[in-house]
N, C-alpha and C positions, 0 to 999 in steps of 0.2 A: 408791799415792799418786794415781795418777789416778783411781782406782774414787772413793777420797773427794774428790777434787776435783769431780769429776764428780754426784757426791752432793749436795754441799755440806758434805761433814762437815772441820769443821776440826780437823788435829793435832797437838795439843799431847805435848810431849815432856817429863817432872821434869827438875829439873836434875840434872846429876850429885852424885854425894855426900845424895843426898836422898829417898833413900827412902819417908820418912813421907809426902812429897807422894802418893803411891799406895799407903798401906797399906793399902786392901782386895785389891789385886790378892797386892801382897808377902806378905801374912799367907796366901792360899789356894796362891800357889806352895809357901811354907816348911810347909803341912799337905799338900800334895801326896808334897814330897819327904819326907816323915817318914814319910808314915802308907801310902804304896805302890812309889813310886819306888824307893827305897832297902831296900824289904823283898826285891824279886824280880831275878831276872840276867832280862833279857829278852829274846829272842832274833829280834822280829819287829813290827813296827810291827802288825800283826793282834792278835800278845800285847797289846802293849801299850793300844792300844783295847778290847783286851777289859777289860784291868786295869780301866781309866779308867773304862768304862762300868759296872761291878760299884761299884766304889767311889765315885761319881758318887751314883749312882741308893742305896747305903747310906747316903750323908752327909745326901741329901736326903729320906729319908723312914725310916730306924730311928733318926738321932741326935737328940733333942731338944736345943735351943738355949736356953740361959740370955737372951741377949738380946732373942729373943722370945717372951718366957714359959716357956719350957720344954715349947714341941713343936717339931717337926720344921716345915722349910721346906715338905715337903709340905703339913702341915694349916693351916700359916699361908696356903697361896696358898690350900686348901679354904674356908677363914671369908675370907678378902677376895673371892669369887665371890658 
């Protein structure tokens, strides 16, 4: 709270019972837990970064995205450079 005061950055909190107020965030925690979280027992905050970072780095550049066009987040930042 003080970094972002200190910043300038103001925050803003959804209200309870409200989810849709943040459904980008909601929607990539509920693909988190689906698609890695819930596949492995993990037994070390190291595992688990490792997980993150493998899966991270697949969503952003082997899965193509219907929403924008149907490539990957990689080649959409490539053509916006």
């Amino acid at each position: 709270m003080k970094w972002a005061e200190k910043q300038g950055v103001a925050i803003l909190h959804i209200q309870l019972g409200q989810p849709q107020q943040n459904a980008y965030i909601e929607r990539y925690n509920r693909t988190v837990r689906h698609e890695w979280l819930d596949q492995y027992i993990i037994e070390s905050i190291e595992k688990a970064q490792d997980f993150a970072t493998h899966w991270l780095w697949t969503y952003n550049n082997d899965r193509p995205k219907v929403g924008i066009g149907g490539i990957t987040p990689a080649q959409k930042l490539k053509t916006a450079a």
